[in-house]
Each structure stands twice: as structure tokens, then as C-alpha cells.
N, C-alpha and C positions, 0 to 999 in steps of 0.2 A: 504494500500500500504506500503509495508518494503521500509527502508533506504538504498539505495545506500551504499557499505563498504567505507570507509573512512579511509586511512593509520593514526595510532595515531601519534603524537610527537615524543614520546620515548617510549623504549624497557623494558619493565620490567627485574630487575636484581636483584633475588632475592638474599637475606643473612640473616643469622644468628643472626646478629646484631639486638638487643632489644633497642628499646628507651623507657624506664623505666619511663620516665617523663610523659607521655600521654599513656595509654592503647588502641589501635583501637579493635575497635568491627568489628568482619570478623562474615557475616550473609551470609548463603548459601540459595538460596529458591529455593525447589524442593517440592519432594514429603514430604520427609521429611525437614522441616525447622531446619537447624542446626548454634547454637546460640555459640560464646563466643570471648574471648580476645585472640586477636595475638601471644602472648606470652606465650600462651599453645598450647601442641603439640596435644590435641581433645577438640572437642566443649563442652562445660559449658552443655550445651542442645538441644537435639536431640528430636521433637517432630510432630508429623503427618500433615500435612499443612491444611487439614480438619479440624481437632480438633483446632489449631489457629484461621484456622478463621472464627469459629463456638462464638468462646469468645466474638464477637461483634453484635451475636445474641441475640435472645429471645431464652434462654436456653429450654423457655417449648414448642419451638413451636415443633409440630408435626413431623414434617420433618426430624429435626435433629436427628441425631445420638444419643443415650442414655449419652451416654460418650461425654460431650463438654461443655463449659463453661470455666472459667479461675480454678472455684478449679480443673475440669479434666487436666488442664495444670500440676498441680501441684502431680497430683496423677502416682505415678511407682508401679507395670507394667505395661503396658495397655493393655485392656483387649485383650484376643489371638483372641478374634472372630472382632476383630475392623480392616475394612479396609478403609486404608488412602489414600485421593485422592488429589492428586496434586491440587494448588490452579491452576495451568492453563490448567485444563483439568478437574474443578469440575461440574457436573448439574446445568441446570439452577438457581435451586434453593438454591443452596448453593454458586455461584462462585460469590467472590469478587474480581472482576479483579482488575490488576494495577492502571488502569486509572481512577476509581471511587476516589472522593476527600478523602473519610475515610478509603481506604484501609490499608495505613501504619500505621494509628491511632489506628485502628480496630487490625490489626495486631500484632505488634510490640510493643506496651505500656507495654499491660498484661504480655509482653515475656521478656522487660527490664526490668521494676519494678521485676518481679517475679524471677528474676533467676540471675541477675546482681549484685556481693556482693554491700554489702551497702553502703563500701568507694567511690567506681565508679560507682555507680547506676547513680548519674547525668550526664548524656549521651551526656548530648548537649556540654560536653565537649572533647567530644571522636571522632577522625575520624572513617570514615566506611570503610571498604571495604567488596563490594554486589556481590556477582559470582548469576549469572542467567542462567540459562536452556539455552543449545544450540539451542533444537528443539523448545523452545517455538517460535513462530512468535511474537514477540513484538511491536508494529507501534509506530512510529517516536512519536507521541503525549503523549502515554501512559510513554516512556521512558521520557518525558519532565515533566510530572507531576509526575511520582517518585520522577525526581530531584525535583521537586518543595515541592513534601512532606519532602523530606532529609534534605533541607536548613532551608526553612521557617519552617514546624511543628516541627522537631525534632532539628534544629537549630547545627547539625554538621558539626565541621569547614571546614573539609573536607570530600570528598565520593568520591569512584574509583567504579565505575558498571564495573565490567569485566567478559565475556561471561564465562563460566566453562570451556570449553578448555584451553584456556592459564594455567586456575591455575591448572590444574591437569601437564601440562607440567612442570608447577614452581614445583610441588611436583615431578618430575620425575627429579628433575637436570638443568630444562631447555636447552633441547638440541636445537639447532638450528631451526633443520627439526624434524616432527614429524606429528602424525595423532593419532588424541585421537577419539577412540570410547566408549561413554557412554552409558549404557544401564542400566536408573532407571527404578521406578514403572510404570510413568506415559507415557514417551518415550524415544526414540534413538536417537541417532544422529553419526555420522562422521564428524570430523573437521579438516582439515588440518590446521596447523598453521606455521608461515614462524617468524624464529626472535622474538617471541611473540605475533605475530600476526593471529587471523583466515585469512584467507584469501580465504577458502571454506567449506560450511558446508551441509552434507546431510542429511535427515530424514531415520530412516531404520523404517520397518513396524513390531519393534517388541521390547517387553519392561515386567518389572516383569508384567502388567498387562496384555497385550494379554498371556502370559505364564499360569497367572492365570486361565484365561477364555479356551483358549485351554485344560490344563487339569481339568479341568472343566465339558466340554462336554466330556470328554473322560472317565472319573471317572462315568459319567450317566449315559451313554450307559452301561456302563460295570456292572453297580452294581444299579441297579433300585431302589432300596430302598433307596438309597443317595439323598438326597436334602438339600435346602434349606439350614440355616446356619452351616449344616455339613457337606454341600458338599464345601462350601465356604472354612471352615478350614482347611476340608479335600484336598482341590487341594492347598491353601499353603502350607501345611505342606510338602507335596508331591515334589512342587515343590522346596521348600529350604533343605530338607532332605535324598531324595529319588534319582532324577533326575540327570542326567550327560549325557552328549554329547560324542555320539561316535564316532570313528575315520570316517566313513561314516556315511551316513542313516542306520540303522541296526535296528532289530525285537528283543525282548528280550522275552527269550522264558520259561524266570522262573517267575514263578505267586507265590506272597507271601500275609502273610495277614497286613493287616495294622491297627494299633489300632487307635479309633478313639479317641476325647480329652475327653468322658465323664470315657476312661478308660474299658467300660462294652462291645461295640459292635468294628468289628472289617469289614474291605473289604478287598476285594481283587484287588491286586496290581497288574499289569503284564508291559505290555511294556509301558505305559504312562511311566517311568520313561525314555525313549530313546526318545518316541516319541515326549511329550510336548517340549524340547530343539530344536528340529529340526526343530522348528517357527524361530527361528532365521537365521535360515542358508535354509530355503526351506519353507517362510510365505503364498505361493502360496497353499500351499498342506497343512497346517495348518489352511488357511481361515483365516488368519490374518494382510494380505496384499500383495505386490508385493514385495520390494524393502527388502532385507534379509541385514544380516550383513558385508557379505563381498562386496554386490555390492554397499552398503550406502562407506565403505573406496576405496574403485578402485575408484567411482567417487567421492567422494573427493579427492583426488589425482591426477584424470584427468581433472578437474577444475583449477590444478594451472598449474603454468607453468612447461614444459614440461620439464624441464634444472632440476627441484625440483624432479620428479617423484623418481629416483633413491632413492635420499638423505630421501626422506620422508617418504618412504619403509622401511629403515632401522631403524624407530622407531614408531611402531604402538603399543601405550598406550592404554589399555583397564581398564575402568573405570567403578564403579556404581555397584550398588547390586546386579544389576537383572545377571551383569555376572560371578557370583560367583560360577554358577552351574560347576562342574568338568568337565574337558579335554573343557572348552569354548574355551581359551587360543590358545590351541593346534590345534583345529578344525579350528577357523579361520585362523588360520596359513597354515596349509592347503588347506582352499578354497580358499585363497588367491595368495595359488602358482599356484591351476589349473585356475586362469582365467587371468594369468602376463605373458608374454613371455618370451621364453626360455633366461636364463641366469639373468632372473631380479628374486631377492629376497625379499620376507617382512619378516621382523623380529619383530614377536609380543613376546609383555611382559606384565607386570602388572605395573599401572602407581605408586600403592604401594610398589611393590619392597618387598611385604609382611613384613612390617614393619607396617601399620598400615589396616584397615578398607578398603574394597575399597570403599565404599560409602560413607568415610571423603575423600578420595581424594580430590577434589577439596576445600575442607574448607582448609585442610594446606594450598593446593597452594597458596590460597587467603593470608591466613595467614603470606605465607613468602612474596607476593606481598606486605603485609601491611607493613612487617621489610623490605623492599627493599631500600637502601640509595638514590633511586630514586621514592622514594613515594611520593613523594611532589611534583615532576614532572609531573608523572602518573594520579595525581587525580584531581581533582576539588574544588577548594577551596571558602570558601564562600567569598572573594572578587571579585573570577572572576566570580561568580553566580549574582552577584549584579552589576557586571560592564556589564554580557552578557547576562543575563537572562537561564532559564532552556534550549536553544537550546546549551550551552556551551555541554553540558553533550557528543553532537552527533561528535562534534568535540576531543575529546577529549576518552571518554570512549568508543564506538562504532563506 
């Protein structure tokens, strides 16, 4: 059973201003786990959240990935055929959820000690601040035993858990009203946020991973001789290279060939490059679920109050790797206007402002929450952890 929302205290307000004396460690956990200090403008380390938290395994058991362990932490590049799976969306067999007592131990040691310079490597002297997946569903217990990892094992004087919405707004300027859509490896989401606050959040049925798998089957049909881990590289490459969204649903009617990674064999390419994107905006017809991109932001926005609709139109931030494919942007800009009535506008942009990464977005945001002269307000400190026990966290950060 999820948490009831709960209005926080105060408003995050983010700034510029570095407090120099105390370094916060801002940790993003998605698909990819993104690692480093407040006072850089990109994470120290960027690393597959499978492969982390493969590191508190038995490196030889069978199951695992080839690639994992703590030296694979430490090994660039990794390899092109490795796919990384969200820790909250991993196989039975591999997923070490939140709630488990050694997750964050499991987690985060090999990830501090290894990559954290030396001067600041001792952590327990470091406040955190945690951005967390929108679309994960998290339960009320599992967020109490985080805290409970954060204070007691890692012994951090403070921790701010803030949803990834908010802080891709805080990397956007922090506008009032706004409507962040993220779209990573693992999942989607729509989040209306009011003042710094979510205050609604939608799942959409589509993400780099149904992407993957769509052109996938599409790459199989078409070229029968593709399988296996070359049909795998073969539909990413596809999809981060190839692929772009058109101004409608449209057929592309030019067939090229495509090299494959060994360099020697090559397929044939033809409209998957139009097609696979159209799981976003038409997941019905893709076999990747119902709920597309722009009907995940209309209701999110029909969720809040009705006085916000306008205001919250006016700033639809799109976030996350998986929407990096070309005219994303612009397309949902457009499904957006055919399903608004006449004389209501959305205006979508990029929560990057292409200045950075869109898939750091939400680490700055966290980042500037960390420098916010209201951080100390914002977060949870270990005397009120000790005065109120880990349910502090629900009042407070969620």
C-alpha cells in the first residue's frame, strides 16, 4: 500500500551558493546510478545499477552478468553489449530491493570507497541528498528502512530523499508550475509539481527499455538472421542513433544498410527508425502498453487543481535519456495541443536547457537542492532521526 502525499514544510530554493566546509554527496538511483559532490556541475560516476549491485554478489555465480563485481565498477568503457537494469525493475534473481537490511551496504560502500577522493572518502561526515525514480512505487516501510540505513549504517548527519521531479524543476530555474516528464531505461513517468512540490504523478507505458524491445521485434521480422546478442546491440544502436519521431505517425520509405559492431556483417534498416519512437506517443499499437506520453502529462495535470491547469501547461520539462531521440520534444508538443481545448496551450522544452546531459538532469537538480540556503530545513537531520525514529523521513521528505 503507497503513502498518502503529505505537503512538506518548506519549499526548496535552490542557489549557487557552495558551503565549502562540508561537501554533500547528491546520489541519483535509476537505471543508471549517478555518484558525486554538490559542488560539481556532473556526477564523479555514472554506473549501470545492475552492475552495483551485482558487487555484493558471488561474482562467479552463474546468473550474473560477465561484467560485475567491484573491479567491473572500476573498469571504462563498459562493454557495448552490457545491458543495465534498473535496481527496481531487476529479475528475481538479481533485485536487491530497498527494503532488504544490506541493500545500501551492498550498494553504496564499493561506490564510496571507490570513487570518492581520498580527502572526503569519510562519508559519514557528508550530508546526502537521494533523488528517487518517480515511477518507482516505493511502500511506506521500505522508505523507513532506507532512512534507517542512511542514519544508523552510513551515519550521515543529514539526508533529503527527494522524488526526481522536483530536482529536474530545481535544474530548470525552478518555476512555480510545471510538469516534468521523465522517460529513462527502466520507466516513465508524468509529474506535476506545484511550489516544489509533486503533487501528481502518472506512469506512461513507455521507456529506453520497451523502445529497446519494440525495435527488437521489428529488427527480427525484418532481417531473420539477427538474433541473439546482435540483435540486442543491434536495436540499441538503432534506437540511440538511427531513430526520430515524426511530426505524425508516418512510414519511412528508405531502406539503408546498417553495420553491425563486429564491423564485417551489415542489415537492413527501413522504417523501424519512425516506427520504434511511436511506442511513446501510440504504446497501444506498439504492444507496449496503454497509457503513451502525452496522456501520462494531460493527467497529470488533470489530477491537480483545476485553477493550476493553465499555469502548469506552460512548463512541460522533458527529462531522461530514453527522450533524446529527435523531434521527441516537438511531437509531444503537438499531441498535447490535439487532446487541450481550444485556446489552452502547452509549452514543452528541455529540463536541460541543453547545457548539460538530459539524463544528469535530475543529479544537478538534487545538487542545487543540496546548495539551497534552505537545506537544513529541507532534510532530515540525524537528531530529529533519533528524536522520531525512521517515520521522520515520510513527514518530511515524501
Amino acid at each position: 500500500e503507497l503513502d498518502p502525499i503529505a505537503p512538506p514544510a518548506f519549499r526548496p530554493t535552490p542557489t549557487m551558493a557552495v558551503d565549502t566546509s562540508t561537501r554533500t554527496i547528491v546520489l541519483d538511483l535509476g537505471t543508471r546510478i549517478k555518484l558525486g559532490y554538490a559542488d560539481k556541475p556532473s556526477p564523479t560516476l555514472t554506473v549501470p545499477a545492475l552492475l552495483a549491485a551485482a558487487t555484493s554478489r558471488d561474482r562467479h555465480d552463474p546468473d550474473l552478468p560477465l561484467h560485475s563485481g567491484v573491479s567491473a565498477l572500476l573498469r571504462a568503457p563498459f562493454p557495448r553489449d552490457y545491458t543495465p537494469l534498473s535496481i527496481f525493475s531487476t529479475p528475481p534473481h538479481l533485485a536487491l530491493p530497498i527494503a532488504t537490511p544490506d541493500f545500501l551496504a551492498s550498494l553504496l560502500h564499493p561506490l564510496y570507497e571507490s570513487h570518492l577522493p581520498a580527502p572526503i572518502r569519510s562519508h559519514k561526515a557528508s550530508p546526502l541528498v537521494l533523488a528517487l525514480p518517480d515511477h518507482a512505487a516505493v511502500p511506506r516501510a521500505a522508505k523507513e528502512r532506507l532512512a534507517q540505513e542512511l542514519f544508523e549504517g552510513f551515519r550521515h548527519p543529514s539526508v533529503l530523499i527527494a522524488p526526481r521531479a522536483p530536482c529536474v524543476v530545481a535544474a530548470a530555474g525552478s518555476p512555480e508550475h510545471a510538469v516534468v516528464f521523465h522517460a529513462g531505461h527502466s520507466g516513465a513517468a508524468a509529474t506535476a509539481v506545484f511550489r516544489g512540490y509533486p503533487v501528481a504523478t502518472v506512469v506512461a507505458d513507455a521507456s529506453g527499455a520497451a523502445l529497446d524491445r519494440c525495435c527488437a521485434e521489428r529488427l527480427a521480422a525484418a532481417n531473420p538472421g539477427l538474433e541473439g546478442e546482435a540483435l540486442a546491440w543491434a536495436a540499441r544502436a538503432v534506437k540511440e542513433r538511427e531513430c526520430y519521431v515524426g511530426f505524425t505517425e508516418e512510414k519511412s520509405s528508405e531502406r539503408t544498410d546498417f553495420m553491425l559492431s563486429d564491423g564485417n556483417s551489415s542489415f537492413r534498416l527501413g522504417d523501424e527508425r519512425v516506427k520504434v519512437p511511436e511506442a511513446f506517443f501510440n504504446p497501444a499499437a506498439a504492444k507496449t502498453g496503454t497509457v503513451s506520453a502525452q496522456a501520462a502529462v494531460l493527467q497529470a495535470v488533470k489530477s491537480a487543481d483545476r485553477e493550476l491547469i493553465r499555469h502548469l501547461l506552460k512548463n512541460v520539462l522533458v527529462s531522461g535519456g530514453a527522450t533524446k531521440v529527435r523531434g521527441f520534444d516537438y511531437r509531444l508538443g503537438f499531441e498535447l495541443g490535439r487532446g487541450l481545448p481550444k485556446g489552452v496551450e502547452a509549452n514543452v522544452s528541455d529540463a536541460s536547457e541543453g547545457k548539460r546531459k538530459r539524463e544528469d538532469v535530475a543529479w544537478y537538480g538534487a545538487s542545487l537542492l543540496a546548495k539551497s540556503p534552505n537545506f537544513s530545513k529541507l532534510a532530515v537531520s540525524a537528531e530529529e532521526y533519533e528524536e522520531h525514529g525512521p517515520a521522520v523521513v515520510m513527514r518530511k521528505c515524501f
